[in-house]
C-alpha positions as CSV (number, residue, x, y, z in Angstrom):
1,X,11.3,4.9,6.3
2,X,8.9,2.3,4.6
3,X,5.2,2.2,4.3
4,X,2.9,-0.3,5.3
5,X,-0.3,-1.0,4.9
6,X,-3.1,-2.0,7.6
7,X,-6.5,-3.1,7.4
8,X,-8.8,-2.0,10.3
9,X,-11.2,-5.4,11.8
10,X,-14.0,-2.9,12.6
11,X,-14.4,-0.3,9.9
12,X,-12.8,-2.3,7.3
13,X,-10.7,0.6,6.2
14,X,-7.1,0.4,4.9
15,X,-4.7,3.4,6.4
16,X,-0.8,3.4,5.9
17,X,1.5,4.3,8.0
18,X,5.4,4.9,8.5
19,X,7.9,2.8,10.5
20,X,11.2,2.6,11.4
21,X,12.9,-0.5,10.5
22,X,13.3,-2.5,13.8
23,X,10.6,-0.8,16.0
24,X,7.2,-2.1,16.6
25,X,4.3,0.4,17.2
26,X,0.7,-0.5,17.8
27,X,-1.4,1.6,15.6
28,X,-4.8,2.4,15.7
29,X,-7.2,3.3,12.7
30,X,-7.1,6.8,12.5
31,X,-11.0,6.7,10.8
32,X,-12.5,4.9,14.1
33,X,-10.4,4.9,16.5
34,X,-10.0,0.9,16.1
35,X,-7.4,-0.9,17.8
36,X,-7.3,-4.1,15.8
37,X,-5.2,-3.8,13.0
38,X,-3.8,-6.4,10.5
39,X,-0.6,-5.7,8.2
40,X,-1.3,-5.9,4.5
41,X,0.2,-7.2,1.9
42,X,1.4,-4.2,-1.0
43,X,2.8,-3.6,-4.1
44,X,5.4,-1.5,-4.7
45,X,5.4,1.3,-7.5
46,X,9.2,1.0,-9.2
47,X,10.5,3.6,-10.7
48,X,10.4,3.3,-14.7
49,X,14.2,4.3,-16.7
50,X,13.2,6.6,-19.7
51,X,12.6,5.2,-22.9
52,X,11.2,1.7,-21.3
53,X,7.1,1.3,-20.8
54,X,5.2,3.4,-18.5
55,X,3.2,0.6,-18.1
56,X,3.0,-0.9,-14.5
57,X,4.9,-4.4,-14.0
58,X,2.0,-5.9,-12.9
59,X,-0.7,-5.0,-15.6
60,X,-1.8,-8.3,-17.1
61,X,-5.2,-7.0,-18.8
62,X,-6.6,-3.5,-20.6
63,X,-8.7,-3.2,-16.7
64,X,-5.4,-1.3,-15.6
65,X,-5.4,2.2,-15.6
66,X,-2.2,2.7,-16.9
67,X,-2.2,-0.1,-19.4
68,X,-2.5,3.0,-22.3
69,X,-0.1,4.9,-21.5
């Protein structure tokens, strides 16, 4: 089941949930109770083959944690 992301309008707090492909389910924020939420866009974390970087695809500076490794 995938994972999305939702932003709550009145704390302003970003919760995920899972869904099933096809159903729609009205969530509410599980920090206030909030009924307004709006779907957010996410990345994805892809899985990295051995011997290739460990670097995320989408580090484009040193600011990345992972830009190090």
């Amino acid at each position: 089941m995938p994972i999305f992301e939702y932003k709550c309008s009145t704390c302003n707090k970003i919760s995920e949930f899972l869904e099933q492909p096809g159903k729609k389910v009205k969530h509410s924020c599980p920090h206030c109770g909030g009924k307004n939420l709006a779907k957010q866009i996410s990345t994805f974390a892809p899985m990295v083959k051995e011997g290739q970087s460990k670097k995320c695809h989408g580090c484009t500076d040193n600011a990345c944690p992972h830009a190090g490794l």
